[in-house]
C-alpha positions in Angstrom: 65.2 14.1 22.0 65.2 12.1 18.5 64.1 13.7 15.8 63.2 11.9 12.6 63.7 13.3 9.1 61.2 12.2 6.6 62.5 10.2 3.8 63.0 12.1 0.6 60.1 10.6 -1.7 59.1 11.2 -4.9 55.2 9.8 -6.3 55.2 9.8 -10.2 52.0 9.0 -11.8 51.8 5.6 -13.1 52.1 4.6 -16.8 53.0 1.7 -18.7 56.8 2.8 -19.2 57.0 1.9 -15.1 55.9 -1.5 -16.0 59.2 -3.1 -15.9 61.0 -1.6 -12.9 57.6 -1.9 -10.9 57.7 -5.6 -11.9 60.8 -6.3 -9.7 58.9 -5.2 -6.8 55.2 -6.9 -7.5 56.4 -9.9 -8.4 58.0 -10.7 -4.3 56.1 -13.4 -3.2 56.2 -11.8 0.1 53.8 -9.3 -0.3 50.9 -11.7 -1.2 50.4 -13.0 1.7 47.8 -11.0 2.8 46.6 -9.7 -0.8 44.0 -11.8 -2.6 45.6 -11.8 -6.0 48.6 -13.8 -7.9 51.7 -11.4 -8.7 51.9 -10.2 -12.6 52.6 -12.8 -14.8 55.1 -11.2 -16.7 56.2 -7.4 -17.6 53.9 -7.3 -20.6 50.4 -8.3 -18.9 52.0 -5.6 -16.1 52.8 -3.0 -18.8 48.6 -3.6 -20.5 47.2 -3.4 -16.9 49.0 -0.4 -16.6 48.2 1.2 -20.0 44.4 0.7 -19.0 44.6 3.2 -16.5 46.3 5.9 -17.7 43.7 7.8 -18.5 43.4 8.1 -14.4 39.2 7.2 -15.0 37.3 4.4 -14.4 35.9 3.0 -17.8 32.1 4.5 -17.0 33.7 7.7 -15.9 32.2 7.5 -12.2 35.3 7.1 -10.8 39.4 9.0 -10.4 42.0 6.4 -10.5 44.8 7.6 -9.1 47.9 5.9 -9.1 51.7 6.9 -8.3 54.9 4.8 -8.6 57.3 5.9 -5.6 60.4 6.1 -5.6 63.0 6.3 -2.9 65.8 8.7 -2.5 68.0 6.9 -4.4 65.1 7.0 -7.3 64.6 3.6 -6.5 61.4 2.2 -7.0 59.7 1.2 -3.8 56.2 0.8 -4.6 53.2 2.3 -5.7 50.3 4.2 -3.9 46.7 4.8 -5.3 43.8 6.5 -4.6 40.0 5.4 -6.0 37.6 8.6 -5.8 34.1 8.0 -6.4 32.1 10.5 -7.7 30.3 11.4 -3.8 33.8 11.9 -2.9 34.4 8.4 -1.2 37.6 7.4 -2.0 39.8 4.7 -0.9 43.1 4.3 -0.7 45.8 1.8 -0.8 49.5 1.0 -1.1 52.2 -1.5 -1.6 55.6 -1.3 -1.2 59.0 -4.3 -1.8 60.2 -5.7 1.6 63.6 -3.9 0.9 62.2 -0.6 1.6 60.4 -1.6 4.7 61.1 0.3 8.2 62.5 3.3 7.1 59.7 5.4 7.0 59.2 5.6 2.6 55.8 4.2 3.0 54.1 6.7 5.6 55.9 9.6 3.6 54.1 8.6 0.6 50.8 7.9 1.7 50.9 11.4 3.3 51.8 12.8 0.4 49.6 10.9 -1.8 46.3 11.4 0.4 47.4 15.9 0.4 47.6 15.7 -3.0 44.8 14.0 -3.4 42.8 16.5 -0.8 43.6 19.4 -2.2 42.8 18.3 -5.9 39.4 16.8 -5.5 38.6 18.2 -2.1 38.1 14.8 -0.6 38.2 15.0 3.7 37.1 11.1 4.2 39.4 8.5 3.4 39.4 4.7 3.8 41.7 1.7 3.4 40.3 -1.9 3.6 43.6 -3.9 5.2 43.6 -7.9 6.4 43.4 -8.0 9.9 46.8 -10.3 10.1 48.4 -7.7 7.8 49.7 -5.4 10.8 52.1 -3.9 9.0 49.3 -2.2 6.8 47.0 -1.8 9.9 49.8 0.2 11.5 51.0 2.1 8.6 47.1 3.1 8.5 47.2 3.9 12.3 50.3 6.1 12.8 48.9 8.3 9.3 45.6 8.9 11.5 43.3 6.0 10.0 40.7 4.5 13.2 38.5 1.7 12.4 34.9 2.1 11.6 32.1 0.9 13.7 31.5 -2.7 12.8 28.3 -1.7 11.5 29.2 0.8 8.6 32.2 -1.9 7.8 29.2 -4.7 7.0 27.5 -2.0 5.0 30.6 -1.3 2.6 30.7 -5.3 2.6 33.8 -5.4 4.2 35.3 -9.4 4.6 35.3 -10.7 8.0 39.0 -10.8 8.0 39.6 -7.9 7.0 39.4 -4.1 8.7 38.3 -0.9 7.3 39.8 2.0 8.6 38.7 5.8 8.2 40.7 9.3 8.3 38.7 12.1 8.2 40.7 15.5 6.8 39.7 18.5 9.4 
């Protein structure tokens, strides 16, 4: 019998002093192939995007945004996780993390961590994560943390793009 050790992980909420050490990992080329926006431009425009959050609110106040910068056990940063709760408690998540930490296991420790944090704080039990269909690396990360696909119906309803796949985990 194997038995695997979860990866020592740390989530630090994100502020605009993480701009430049998360710019080494935003800027891979790799991990746009399936995201529908251009990597940062440069630290700075990184480190403004970043300063605009901080407050963890949406600008109307409707909305928690939750972001954390992970980092590895080496304190190594891997990526970020983040969490968007609405005011009903819908709240969607989602995550990306440098090819060099890939396969072992930092990105399903996080994401765990990130959505019980996020339970216990605001009380949420439904999650969601929107993911490209080709992007099975995202769909399976989703997967093994419990996330199933929604009906197509409810997906057209949260105007979900054909070519991508909303998943659901629901906290019992």
């Amino acid at each position: 019998m194997i038995t695997r050790i979860k990866p020592a992980i740390t989530l630090e909420p994100r502020t605009a002093a993480h701009a430049e050490a998360l710019f080494r990992v935003l800027a891979e080329p790799a991990l746009y192939e399936f995201i529908e926006e251009d990597p940062p431009a440069s630290i700075e425009a990184l480190r403004q995007r970043f300063a605009r959050s901080e407050s963890r609110r949406s600008p109307d106040g409707s909305q928690q945004w939750l972001n954390w910068v992970v980092r590895d056990e080496a304190l190594n940063v891997a990526g970020q996780v983040q969490a968007t709760v609405a005011a009903d408690l819908q709240t969607h998540i989602a995550y990306v993390f440098g090819s060099a930490f890939w396969g072992r296991g930092i990105a399903s420790a996080a994401v765990a961590q990130m959505l019980d944090m996020v339970a216990a704080e605001f009380g949420v039990s439904i999650f969601f994560v929107v993911a490209e269909r080709r992007n099975g690396r995202s769909v399976r990360l989703a997967e093994r943390l419990g996330f199933v696909e929604v009906a197509p119906e409810f997906a057209a309803q949260q105007r979900t793009a054909a070519h991508d796949v909303l998943l659901q985990k629901v906290l019992r």
